[in-house]
C-alpha positions as semicolon CSV with decimal commas, in nm:
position;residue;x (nm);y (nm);z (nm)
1;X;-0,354;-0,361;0,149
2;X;-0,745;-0,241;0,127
3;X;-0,759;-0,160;-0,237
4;X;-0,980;0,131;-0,119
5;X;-0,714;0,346;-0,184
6;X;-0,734;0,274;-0,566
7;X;-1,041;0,449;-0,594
8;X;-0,829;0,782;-0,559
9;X;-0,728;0,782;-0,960
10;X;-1,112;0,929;-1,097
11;X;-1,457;0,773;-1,228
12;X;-1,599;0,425;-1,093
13;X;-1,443;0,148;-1,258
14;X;-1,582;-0,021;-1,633
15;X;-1,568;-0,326;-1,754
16;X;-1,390;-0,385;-2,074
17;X;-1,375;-0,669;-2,254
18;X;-1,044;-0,741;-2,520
19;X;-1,166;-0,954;-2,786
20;X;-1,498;-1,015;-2,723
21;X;-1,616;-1,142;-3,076
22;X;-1,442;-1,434;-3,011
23;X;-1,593;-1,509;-2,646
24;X;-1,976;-1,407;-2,755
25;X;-1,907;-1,691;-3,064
26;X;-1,778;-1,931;-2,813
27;X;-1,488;-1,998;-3,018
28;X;-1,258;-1,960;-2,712
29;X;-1,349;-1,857;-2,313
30;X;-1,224;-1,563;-2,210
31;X;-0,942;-1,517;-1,913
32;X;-1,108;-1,333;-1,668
33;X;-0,881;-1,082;-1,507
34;X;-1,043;-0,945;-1,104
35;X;-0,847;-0,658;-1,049
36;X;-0,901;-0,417;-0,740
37;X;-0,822;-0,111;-0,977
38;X;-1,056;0,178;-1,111
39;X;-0,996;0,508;-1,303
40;X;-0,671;0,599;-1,438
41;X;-0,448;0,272;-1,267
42;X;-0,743;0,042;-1,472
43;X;-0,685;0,248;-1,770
44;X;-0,285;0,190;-1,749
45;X;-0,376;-0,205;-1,664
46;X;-0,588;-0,171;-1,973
47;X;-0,233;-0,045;-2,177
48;X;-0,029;-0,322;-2,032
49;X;-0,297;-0,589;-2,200
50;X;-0,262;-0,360;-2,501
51;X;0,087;-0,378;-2,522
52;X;0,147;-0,766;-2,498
53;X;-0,006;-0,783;-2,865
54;X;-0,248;-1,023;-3,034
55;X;-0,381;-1,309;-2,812
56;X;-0,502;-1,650;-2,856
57;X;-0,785;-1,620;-2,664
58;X;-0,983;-1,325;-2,531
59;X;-0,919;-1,133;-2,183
60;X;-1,188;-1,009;-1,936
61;X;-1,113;-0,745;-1,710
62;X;-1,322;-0,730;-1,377
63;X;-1,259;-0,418;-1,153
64;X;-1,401;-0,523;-0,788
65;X;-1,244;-0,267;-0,606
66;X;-1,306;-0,324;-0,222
67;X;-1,458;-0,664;-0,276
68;X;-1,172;-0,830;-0,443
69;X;-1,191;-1,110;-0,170
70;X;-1,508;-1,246;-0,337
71;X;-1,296;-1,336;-0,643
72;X;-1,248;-1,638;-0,431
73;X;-1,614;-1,746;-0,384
74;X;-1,773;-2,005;-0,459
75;X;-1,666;-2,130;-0,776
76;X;-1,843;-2,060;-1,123
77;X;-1,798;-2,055;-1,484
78;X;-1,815;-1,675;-1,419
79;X;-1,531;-1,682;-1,188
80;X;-1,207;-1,513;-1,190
81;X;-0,914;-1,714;-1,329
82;X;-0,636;-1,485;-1,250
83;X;-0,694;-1,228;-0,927
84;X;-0,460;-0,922;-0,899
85;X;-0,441;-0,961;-0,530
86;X;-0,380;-0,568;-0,335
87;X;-0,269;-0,849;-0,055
88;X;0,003;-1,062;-0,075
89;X;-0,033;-1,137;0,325
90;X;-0,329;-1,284;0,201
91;X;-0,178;-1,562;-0,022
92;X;-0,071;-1,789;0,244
93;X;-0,424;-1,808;0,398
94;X;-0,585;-1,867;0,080
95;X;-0,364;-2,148;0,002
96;X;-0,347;-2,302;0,357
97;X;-0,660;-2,255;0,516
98;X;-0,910;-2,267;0,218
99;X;-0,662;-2,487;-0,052
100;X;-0,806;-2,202;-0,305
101;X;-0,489;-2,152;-0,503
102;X;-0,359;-2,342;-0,797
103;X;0,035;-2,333;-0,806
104;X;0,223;-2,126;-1,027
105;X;0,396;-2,345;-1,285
106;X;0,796;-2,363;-1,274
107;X;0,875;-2,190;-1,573
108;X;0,629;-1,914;-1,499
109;X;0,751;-1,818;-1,141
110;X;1,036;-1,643;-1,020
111;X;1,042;-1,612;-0,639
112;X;1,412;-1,566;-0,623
113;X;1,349;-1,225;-0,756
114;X;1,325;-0,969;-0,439
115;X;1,425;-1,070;-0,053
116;X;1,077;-1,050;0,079
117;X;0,861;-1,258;-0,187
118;X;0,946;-1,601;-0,091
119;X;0,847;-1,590;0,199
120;X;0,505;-1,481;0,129
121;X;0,427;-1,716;-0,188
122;X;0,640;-2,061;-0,178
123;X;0,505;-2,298;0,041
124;X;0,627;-2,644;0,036
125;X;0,841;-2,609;-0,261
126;X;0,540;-2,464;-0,457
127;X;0,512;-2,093;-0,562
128;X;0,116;-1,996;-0,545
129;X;0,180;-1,589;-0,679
130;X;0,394;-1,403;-0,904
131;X;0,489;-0,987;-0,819
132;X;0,319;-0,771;-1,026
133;X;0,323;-0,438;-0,906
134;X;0,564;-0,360;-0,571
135;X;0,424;-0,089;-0,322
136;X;0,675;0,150;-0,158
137;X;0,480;0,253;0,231
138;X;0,733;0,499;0,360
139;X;0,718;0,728;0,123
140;X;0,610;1,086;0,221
141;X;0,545;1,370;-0,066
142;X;0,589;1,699;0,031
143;X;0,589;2,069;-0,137
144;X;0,979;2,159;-0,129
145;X;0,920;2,571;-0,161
146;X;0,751;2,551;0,184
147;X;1,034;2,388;0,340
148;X;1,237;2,643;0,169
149;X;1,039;2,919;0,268
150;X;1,034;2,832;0,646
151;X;1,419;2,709;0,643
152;X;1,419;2,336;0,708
153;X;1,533;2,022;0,566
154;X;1,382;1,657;0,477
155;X;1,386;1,486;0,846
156;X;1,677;1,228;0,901
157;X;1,555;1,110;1,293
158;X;1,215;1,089;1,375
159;X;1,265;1,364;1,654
160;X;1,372;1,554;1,327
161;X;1,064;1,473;1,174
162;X;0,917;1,660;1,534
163;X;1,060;1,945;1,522
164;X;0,960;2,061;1,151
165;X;0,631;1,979;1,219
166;X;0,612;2,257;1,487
167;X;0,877;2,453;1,309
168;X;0,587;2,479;1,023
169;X;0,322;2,547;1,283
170;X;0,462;2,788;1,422
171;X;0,534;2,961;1,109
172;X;0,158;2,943;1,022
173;X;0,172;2,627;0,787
174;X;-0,028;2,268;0,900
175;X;0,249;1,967;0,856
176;X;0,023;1,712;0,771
177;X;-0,253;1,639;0,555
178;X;-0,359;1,290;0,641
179;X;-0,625;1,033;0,510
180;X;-0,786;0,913;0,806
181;X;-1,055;0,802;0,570
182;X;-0,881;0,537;0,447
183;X;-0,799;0,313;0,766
184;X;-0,496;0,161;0,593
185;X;-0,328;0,521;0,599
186;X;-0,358;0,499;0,981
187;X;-0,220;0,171;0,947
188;X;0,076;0,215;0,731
189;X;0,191;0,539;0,978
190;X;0,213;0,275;1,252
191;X;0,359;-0,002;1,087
192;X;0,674;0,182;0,976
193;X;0,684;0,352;1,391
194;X;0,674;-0,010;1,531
195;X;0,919;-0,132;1,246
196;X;1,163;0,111;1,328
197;X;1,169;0,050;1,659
198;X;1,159;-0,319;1,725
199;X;1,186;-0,482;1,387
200;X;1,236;-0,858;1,532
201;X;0,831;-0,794;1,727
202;X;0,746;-0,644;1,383
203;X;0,857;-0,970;1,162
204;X;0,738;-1,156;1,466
205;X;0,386;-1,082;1,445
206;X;0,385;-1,086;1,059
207;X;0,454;-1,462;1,091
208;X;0,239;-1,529;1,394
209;X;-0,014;-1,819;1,413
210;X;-0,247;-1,583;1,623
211;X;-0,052;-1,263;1,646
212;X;-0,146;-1,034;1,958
213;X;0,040;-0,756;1,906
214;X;-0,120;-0,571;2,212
215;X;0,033;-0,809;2,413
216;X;0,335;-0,621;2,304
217;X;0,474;-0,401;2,497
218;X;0,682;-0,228;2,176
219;X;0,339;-0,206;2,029
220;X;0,204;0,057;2,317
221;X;0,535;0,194;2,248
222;X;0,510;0,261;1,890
223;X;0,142;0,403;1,938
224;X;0,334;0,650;2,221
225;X;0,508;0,792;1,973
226;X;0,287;0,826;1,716
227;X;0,079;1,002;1,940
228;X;0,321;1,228;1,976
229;X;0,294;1,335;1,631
230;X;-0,093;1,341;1,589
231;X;-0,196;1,465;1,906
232;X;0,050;1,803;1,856
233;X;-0,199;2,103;1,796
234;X;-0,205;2,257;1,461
235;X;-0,048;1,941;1,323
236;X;-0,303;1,799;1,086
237;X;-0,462;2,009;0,792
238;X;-0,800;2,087;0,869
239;X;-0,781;1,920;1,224
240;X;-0,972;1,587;1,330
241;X;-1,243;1,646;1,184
242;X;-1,149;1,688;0,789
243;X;-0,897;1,401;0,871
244;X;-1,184;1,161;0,961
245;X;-1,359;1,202;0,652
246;X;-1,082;1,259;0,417
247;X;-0,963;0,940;0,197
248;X;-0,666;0,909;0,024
249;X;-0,712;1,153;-0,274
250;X;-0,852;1,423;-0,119
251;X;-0,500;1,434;0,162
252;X;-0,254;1,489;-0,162
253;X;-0,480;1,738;-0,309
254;X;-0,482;1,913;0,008
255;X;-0,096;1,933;0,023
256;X;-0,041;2,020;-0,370
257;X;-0,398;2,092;-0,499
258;X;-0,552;2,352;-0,229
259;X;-0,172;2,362;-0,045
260;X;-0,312;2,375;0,280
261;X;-0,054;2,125;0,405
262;X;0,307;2,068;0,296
263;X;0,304;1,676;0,349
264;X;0,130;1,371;0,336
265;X;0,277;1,021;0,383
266;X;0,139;0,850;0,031
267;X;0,284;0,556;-0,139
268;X;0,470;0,569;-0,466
269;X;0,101;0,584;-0,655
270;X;0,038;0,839;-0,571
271;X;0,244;0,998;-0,811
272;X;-0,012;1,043;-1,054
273;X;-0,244;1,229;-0,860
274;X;0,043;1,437;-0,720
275;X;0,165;1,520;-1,049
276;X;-0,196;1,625;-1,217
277;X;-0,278;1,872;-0,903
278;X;0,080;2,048;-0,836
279;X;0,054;2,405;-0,933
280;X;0,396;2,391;-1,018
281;X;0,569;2,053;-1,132
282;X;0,884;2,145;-1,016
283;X;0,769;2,170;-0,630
284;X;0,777;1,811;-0,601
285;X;0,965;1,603;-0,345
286;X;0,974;1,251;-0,184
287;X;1,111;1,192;0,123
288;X;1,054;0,798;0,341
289;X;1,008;0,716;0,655
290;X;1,310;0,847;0,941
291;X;1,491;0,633;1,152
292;X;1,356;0,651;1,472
293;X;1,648;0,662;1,667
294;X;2,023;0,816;1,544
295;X;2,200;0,451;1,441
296;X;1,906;0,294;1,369
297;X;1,799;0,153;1,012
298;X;1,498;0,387;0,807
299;X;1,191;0,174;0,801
300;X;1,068;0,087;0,506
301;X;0,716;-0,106;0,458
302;X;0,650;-0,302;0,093
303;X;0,316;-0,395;-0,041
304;X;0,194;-0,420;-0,381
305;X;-0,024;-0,675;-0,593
306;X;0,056;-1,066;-0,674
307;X;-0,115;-1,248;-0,950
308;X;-0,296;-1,583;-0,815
309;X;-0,465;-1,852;-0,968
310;X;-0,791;-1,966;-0,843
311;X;-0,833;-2,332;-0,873
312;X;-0,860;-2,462;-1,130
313;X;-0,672;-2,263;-1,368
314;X;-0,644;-2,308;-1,714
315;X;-0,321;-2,297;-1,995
316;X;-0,397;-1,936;-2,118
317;X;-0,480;-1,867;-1,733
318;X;-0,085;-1,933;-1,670
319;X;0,039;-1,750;-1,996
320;X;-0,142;-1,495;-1,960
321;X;0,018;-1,477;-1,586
322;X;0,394;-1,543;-1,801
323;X;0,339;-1,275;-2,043
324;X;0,230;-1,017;-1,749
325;X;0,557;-1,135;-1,537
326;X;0,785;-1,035;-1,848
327;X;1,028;-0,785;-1,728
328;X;0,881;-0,532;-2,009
329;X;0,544;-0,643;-1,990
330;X;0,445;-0,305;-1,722
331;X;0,662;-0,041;-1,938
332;X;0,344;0,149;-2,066
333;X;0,272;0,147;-1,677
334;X;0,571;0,299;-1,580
335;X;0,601;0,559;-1,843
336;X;0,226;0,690;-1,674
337;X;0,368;0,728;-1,392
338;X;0,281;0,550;-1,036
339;X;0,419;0,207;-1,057
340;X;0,714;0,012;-0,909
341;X;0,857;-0,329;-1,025
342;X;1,024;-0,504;-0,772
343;X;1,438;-0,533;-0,847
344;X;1,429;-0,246;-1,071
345;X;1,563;0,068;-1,057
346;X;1,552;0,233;-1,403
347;X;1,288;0,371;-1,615
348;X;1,114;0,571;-1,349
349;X;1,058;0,921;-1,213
350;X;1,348;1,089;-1,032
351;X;1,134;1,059;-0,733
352;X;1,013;0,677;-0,800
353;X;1,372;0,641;-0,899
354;X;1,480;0,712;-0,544
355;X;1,200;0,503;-0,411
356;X;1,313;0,201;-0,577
357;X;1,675;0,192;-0,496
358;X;1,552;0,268;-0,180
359;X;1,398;-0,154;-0,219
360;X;1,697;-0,298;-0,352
361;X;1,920;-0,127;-0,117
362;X;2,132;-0,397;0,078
363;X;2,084;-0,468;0,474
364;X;1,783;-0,236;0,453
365;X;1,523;-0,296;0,702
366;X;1,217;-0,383;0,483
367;X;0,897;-0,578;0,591
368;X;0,592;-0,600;0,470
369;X;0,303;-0,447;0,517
370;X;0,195;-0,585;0,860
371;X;-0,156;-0,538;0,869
372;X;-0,205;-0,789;0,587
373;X;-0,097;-1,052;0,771
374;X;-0,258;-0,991;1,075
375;X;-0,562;-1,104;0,931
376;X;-0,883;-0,974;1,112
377;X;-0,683;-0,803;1,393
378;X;-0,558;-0,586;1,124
379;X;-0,864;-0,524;0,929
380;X;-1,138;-0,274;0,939
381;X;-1,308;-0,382;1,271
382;X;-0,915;-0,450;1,384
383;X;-0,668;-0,238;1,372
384;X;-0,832;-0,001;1,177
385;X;-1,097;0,096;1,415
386;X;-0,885;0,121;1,705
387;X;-0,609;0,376;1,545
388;X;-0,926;0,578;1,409
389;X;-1,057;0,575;1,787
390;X;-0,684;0,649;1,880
391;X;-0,695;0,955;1,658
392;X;-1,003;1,099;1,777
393;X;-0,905;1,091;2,126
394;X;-0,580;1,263;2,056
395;X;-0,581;1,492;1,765
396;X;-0,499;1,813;1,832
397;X;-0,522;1,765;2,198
398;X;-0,137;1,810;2,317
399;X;0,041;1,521;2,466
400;X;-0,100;1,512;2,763
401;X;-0,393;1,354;2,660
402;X;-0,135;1,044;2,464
403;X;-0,101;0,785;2,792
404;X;-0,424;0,749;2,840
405;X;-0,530;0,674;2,468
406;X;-0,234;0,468;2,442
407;X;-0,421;0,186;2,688
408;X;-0,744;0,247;2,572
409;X;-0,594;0,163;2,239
410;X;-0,441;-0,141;2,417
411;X;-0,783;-0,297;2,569
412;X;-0,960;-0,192;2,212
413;X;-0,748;-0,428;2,066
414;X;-0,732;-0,700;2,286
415;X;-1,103;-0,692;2,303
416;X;-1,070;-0,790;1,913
417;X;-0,758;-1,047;1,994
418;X;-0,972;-1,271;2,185
């Protein structure tokens, strides 16, 4: 995922430097840490370091926020040796179309841990990342005492989901406040739509050579219906317009900061931000994605960040990466709210609680995140641009107006296939 949407925890990032006397007497080079991070998640990173105690050599973190990609440039005695990749899609091209990754020792890795890693970060044998932090992309926080007020539930279908959004309009109340800002919002609504309805074209494309998904019929499908949802007038907080520009932070404030909405689909940390704007902490809920149809599996997209090793690594490189893979290693994380570790399921919020068992659930229908492995068709001048066009031509508008954006949509994206 972007790591744009870490920018949503407060000030620009700093750099901060654990035991520098050593490094500035050259006694022992420091491991330099690129993280994607800033404000209140680099403080808590910060914490973990903290927590691990004294260290034979010094660490270096390096916050580069959107350009975390250049952590794999050319290579200097300034570079990174460990990157906290936002995009674990990303680990297979690193390692088989650039041969930029070192592999992750034996003893350090653990890819038998989840269902989904393996897949992403062995390849011949070889593990070439370790989970840190596990991303939950269905999740969708929303102010209970409105849906108490107005008399409905948490949606179970997605023609549920429908109906309470113009139950609320109706009763004077926008559904949605939504981050069109942050392209990877747009993204993540559509991912879990096409999941749930065709979850074989969904892993399909994921493991493409050169995926086309607008060669997909399922994919004009899954737009359909999520135009269905945007395009409804009186749907979005603050219509188009305030969608276009609004990022990530700014949608949850809007729901439990100015409560001007009573949802917004926002992974698990967001929790934080949730937490430090809501008037009243007990008007807190999580509910994930719907099925889309009644028998069907409940979507449920998975990010998060892997550590990596840039070639060539070094020994306190790859303990550093062992002592940060320790099953207590993220506790001061956890206990600040806004962090999953894949497998578990204690130690969290009720509401991160529920999101987690929701991951380790058996024969649930997880995937993930699809737009990180779409490479360029899923990035900003992808996939990105063409749901933001998508939105425009639709919001508010009524359905009417869906068919038609649905194959512009189509061509937009085929233009960028080719």
């Amino acid at each position: 995922m972007p790591s744009s949407r870490r920018a949503f925890l407060g000030a620009a990032a700093t750099l901060m430097v654990a035991g520098c006397s050593n490094d500035v007497l050259g006694l022992r080079r420091s491991v330099r840490v690129a993280v994607s991070w800033s404000g209140q998640e680099l403080h808590a990173f910060h914490d973990v370091l903290d927590g691990l105690g004294k260290l034979d050599y010094p660490v270096e973190v390096v916050p580069l926020g959107d350009d975390i990609s250049t952590a794999f440039g050319a290579r200097s005695g300034r570079r990174p040796d460990i990157v906290m990749l936002p995009q674990p899609g990303l680990v297979p091209r690193e390692r088989n179309e650039r041969n930029d990754l070192q592999a992750i020792p034996d003893e350090v890795a653990d890819p038998g841990r989840a269902r989904l890693w393996k897949d992403l970060l062995v390849y011949d044998g070889k593990t070439y990342g370790v989970p840190f932090k596990t991303a939950h992309k269905s999740a969708v926080w929303y102010r209970p005492s409105v849906f108490r007020e107005v008399g409905v539930e948490p949606p179970q279908l997605w023609s549920d989901w429908l109906t309470l959004n113009k139950t609320l309009s109706d009763a004077g109340v926008r559904p949605l406040s939504l981050a069109a800002g942050d392209g990877w919002v747009l993204t993540d609504f559509l991912e879990n739509v096409l999941l749930g309805i065709a979850p074989a074209v969904y892993a399909g494309l994921a493991t493409a050579t050169e995926p086309r998904p607008s060669r997909r019929p399922e994919f004009a499908a899954a737009l359909r219906l999520l135009g269905s949802m945007w395009s409804a007038p009186g749907a979005l907080a603050g219509g188009v317009k305030r969608s276009l520009v609004q990022q990530f932070p700014d949608a949850i404030v809007e729901v439990f900061g100015h409560r001007r909405a009573a949802m917004v689909l926002a992974s698990d940390f967001a929790e934080p931000v949730v937490r430090s704007f809501a008037a009243d902490p007990d008007d807190i809920g999580v509910f994930t994605f719907p099925a889309l149809a009644p028998g069907a599996a409940a979507p449920v997209v998975v990010g998060g960040d892997v550590m990596v090793l840039p070639k060539p690594s070094s020994d306190d490189a790859v303990d550093l990466v062992r002592r940060l893979s320790a099953p207590t290693a993220v506790d001061p994380w956890i206990r600040q709210g806004g962090f999953l570790v894949d497998g578990r399921v204690s130690g969290y919020s009720p509401e991160l609680t529920r999101l987690a068992e929701q991951l380790t659930a058996p024969n649930g229908l997880l995937q993930f995140d699809l737009s990180d492995q779409l490479g360029p068709v899923g990035g900003i001048n992808g996939l990105w641009r063409v749901l933001t066009d998508f939105l425009i031509r639709i919001g508010d508008r009524g359905s009417a107006v869906v068919p038609r954006a649905v194959d512009d949509a189509v061509n937009e994206l085929r233009e960028v296939e080719s």
